[in-house]
C-alpha positions, -999 to 999 in steps of 0.1 A, spaced: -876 72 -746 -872 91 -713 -880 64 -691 -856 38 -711 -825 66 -703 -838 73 -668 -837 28 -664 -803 29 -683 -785 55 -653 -802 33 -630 -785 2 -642 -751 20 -645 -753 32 -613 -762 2 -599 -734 -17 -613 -713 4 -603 -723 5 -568 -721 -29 -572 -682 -25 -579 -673 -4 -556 -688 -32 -530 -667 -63 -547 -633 -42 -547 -640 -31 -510 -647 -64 -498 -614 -78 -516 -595 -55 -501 -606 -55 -465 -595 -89 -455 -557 -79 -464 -560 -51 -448 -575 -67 -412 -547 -95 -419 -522 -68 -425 -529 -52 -390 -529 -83 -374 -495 -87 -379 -485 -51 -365 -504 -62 -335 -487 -96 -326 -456 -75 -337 -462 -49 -306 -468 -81 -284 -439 -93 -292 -417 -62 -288 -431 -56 -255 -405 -72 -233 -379 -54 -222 -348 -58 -232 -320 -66 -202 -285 -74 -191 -287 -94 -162 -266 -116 -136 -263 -142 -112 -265 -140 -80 -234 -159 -67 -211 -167 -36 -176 -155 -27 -153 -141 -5 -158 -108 1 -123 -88 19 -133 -58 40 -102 -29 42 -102 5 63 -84 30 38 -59 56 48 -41 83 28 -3 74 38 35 87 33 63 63 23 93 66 49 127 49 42 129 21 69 162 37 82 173 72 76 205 82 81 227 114 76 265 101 73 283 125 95 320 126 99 336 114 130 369 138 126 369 170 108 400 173 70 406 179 40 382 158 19 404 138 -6 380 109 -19 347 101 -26 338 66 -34 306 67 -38 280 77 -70 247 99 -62 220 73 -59 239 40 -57 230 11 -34 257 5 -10 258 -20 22 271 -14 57 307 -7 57 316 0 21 338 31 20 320 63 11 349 90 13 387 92 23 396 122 51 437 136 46 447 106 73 478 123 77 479 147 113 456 117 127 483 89 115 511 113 136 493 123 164 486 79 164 527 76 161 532 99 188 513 86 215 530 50 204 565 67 211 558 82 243 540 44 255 574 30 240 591 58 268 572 51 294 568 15 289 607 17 295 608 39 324 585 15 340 607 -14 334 635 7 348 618 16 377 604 -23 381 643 -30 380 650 -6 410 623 -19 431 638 -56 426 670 -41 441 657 -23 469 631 -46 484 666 -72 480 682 -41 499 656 -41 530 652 -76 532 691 -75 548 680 -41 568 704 -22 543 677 2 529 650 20 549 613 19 543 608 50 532 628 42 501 612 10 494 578 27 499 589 59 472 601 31 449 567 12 450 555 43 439 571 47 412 564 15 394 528 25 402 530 60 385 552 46 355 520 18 353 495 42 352 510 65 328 515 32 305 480 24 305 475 69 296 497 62 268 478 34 254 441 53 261 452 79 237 471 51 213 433 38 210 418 72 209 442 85 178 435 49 162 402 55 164 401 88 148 428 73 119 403 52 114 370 75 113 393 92 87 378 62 60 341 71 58 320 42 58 285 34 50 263 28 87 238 7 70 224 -8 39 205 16 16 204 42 -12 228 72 -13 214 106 -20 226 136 -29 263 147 -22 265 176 3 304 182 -3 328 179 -31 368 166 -29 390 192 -17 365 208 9 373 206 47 348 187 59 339 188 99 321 169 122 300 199 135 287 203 97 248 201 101 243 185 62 273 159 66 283 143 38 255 122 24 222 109 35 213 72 32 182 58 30 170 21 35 140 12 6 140 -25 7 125 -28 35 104 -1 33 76 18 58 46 37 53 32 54 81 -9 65 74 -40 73 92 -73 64 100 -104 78 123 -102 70 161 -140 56 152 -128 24 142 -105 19 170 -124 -10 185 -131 -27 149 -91 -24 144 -80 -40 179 -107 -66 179 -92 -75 141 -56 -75 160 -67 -97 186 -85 -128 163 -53 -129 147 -38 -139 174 0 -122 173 -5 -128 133 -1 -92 116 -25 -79 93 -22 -76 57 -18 -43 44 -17 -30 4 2 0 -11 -18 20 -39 -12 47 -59 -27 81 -47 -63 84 -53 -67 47 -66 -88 34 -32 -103 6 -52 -75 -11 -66 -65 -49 -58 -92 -71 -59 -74 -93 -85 -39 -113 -75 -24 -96 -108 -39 -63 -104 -15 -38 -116 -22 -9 -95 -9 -25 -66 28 -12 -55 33 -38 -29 20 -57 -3 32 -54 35 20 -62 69 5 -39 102 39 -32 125 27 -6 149 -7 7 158 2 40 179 -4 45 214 -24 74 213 -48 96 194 -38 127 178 -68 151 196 -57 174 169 -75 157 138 -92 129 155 -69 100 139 -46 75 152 -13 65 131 -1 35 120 31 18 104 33 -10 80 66 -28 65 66 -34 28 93 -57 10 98 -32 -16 116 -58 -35 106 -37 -72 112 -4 -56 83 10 -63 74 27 -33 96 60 -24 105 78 6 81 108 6 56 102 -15 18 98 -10 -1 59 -15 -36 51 -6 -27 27 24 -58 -8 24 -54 -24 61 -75 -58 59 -95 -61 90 -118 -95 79 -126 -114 53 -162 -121 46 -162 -155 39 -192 -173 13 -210 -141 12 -242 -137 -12 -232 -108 -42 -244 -91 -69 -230 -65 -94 -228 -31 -80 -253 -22 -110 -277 -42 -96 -291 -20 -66 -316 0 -72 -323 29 -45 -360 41 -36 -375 62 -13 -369 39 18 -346 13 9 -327 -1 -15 -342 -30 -43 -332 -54 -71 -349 -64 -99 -353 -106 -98 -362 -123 -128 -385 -150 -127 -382 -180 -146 -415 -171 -164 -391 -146 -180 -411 -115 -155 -394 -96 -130 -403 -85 -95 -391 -60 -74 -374 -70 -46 -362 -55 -17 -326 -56 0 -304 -55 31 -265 -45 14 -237 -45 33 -200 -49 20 -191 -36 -13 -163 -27 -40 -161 -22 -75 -170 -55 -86 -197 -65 -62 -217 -59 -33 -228 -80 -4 -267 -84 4 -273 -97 36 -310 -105 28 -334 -102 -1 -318 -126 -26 -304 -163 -26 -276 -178 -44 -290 -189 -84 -311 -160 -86 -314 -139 -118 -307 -97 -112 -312 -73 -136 -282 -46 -144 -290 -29 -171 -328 -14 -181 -346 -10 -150 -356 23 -150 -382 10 -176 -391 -22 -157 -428 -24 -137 -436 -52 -114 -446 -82 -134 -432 -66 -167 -418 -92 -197 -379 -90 -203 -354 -104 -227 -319 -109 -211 -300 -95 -241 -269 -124 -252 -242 -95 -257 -237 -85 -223 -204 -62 -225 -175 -62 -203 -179 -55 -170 -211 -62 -167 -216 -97 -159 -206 -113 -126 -188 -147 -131 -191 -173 -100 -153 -168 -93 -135 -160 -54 -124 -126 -51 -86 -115 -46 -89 -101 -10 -84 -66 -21 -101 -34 -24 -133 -33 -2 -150 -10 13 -173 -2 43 -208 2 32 -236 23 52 
């Protein structure tokens, strides 16, 4: 009875050893199938995910940027010629006015008599020299028959001189007290904006007064006088001379903007003029040379006194290879791109830049027009490392095979 128990346990045990084998063995073969999958899944998440660009051709501007100050093209105080009573202003604070429109009316009235005056005593005179012209008739008739002497002829002459000369006094100071009649109508020397009035009606007004009436200033044109370091003397005259008498383009922007117009409807820029004067010296105080450029000014936008970032375009680089400025990659030694190979790996590759600006920068060797750069993801990239270019590349971050608006460049290295 004992041994039929003991053989009983056995064969439970046994069956359910056996079990325990069949439900491990079914379940196994999911299991290895199951991890498998997680496997190929890490294979296939192993490329890096990347923005990327071409590498393309364009023309690449070069500018030397100066901080500049706007200067009305003519500046001028309107002072009066005579000194009055100020009866009449014409004009409103910060209208446009052209060259001769009247600006104020002076009390005309001494200047008009003084004028009369001096035409009276001509009228006199001009009758005491036809009088005398009369006498002189009579005696030279007189000493031609030897019935006069010389002496009288001779004192007669005289007088027709004197009574000639004081004619001609009489009709200096006729123009002279014209002229101040006149200066009595204010009128505008040039073509420009009127500022401020210095001096209401009713005031005496004087030609020694140090504000004068008004101060008019020319906008359209405009000028901007700015800087730049005497280092880049020799670029800027060598620029001068391959254009050949042609003046160089220069750009207005806002203060602090130094990047602005690259694109034709870019609308930072204020206006674009052209290189006037290049100074004839240095300034050995700073170190900088000045220069003067004419703007149209045609939207006004640009005002005497204030600061604009002045862009002087020296060359224009023309066919140049480029890449997004997010493309350079800076070690140790030099500075490197990431290429991506058709294979869909990357290698590093190392560049020469040169020019650049906000939307791309010039390699002079490393990298030829077609190639694929990386922009975005590098710092987890490894030579020979897998990447997917990701399809939603946002704004600003691709680098379309377009020319560039010869704007906003600068000097690189």
């Amino acid at each position: 009875m004992k041994f039929r128990t003991v053989a009983i346990w056995l064969l439970l045990v046994a069956a359910a050893g056996g079990g325990v084998y069949w439900l491990i063995s079914h379940t196994k073969q999911p299991r290895q199938h199951h991890a498998g999958g997680r496997s190929m899944q890490r294979d296939r998440n192993h490329a890096v995910v990347v923005r990327a660009a071409e590498v393309i051709t364009q023309d690449i501007p070069v500018f030397l940027d100066g901080l500049g100050t706007v200067q009305g093209f003519y500046t001028v105080t309107v002072q009066p010629m005579v000194s009055g009573p100020l009866l009449e202003v014409r004009f409103t604070e910060g209208q446009d006015v052209h060259r001769g429109d009247i600006l104020a009316q002076i009390n005309p009235r001494t200047y008009q008599a003084t004028l009369d005056q001096y035409i009276a005593k001509k009228a006199q005179d001009e009758a005491n020299l036809a009088n005398a012209k009369l006498d002189l008739k009579r005696y030279e008739q007189l000493g031609r028959n030897n019935y006069t002497s010389a002496q009288t002829l001779a004192t007669q002459r005289a007088t027709v001189a004197q009574n000639e000369a004081l004619v001609k006094q009489d009709q200096a100071l006729i123009d002279g007290a014209r002229t101040n009649l006149e200066w009595t109508t204010i009128r505008a020397p040039i073509d420009g904006r009127t500022g401020l009035r210095q001096v209401d009606v009713g005031n005496l007004i004087s030609s020694s007064s140090t504000n004068g009436l008004v101060v008019i200033t020319q906008i359209e044109p405009i000028a901007v006088i700015f800087t730049l370091p005497q280092q880049i003397l020799p670029r800027l005259i060598r620029a001068i001379q391959h254009e050949n008498g042609k003046p160089l383009s220069v750009i207005a922007l806002p203060q602090g903007n130094a990047t602005g117009g690259e694109r034709p409807d870019d609308p930072d820029v204020l206006d674009t003029g052209t290189l006037t004067v290049l100074n004839n010296q240095v300034d050995s105080t700073t170190g900088t040379v000045k220069l003067k450029a004419v703007f149209p000014n045609k939207n006004h936008l640009l005002w005497p006194g204030g600061f604009v970032n002045a862009r002087l375009l020296v060359e224009t680089l023309h066919g140049a290879i480029t890449v997004p400025p997010l493309a350079i990659q800076h070690g140790p030694d030099s500075a490197f791109v990431w290429i991506v190979n058709k294979d869909k790996t990357v290698s590093r590759r190392t560049v020469t830049t040169g020019q650049e600006n906000q939307n791309a920068v010039v390699i002079r060797d490393g990298v030829h027009p077609g190639e694929t750069v990386v922009l975005d993801g590098a710092s987890r990239l490894t030579d020979g490392a897998t990447v997917s270019i990701a399809t939603d590349q946002p704004p600003g971050q691709t680098h379309p095979p377009q020319k560039t608006h010869p704007h906003g460049n600068r000097p690189h290295g």
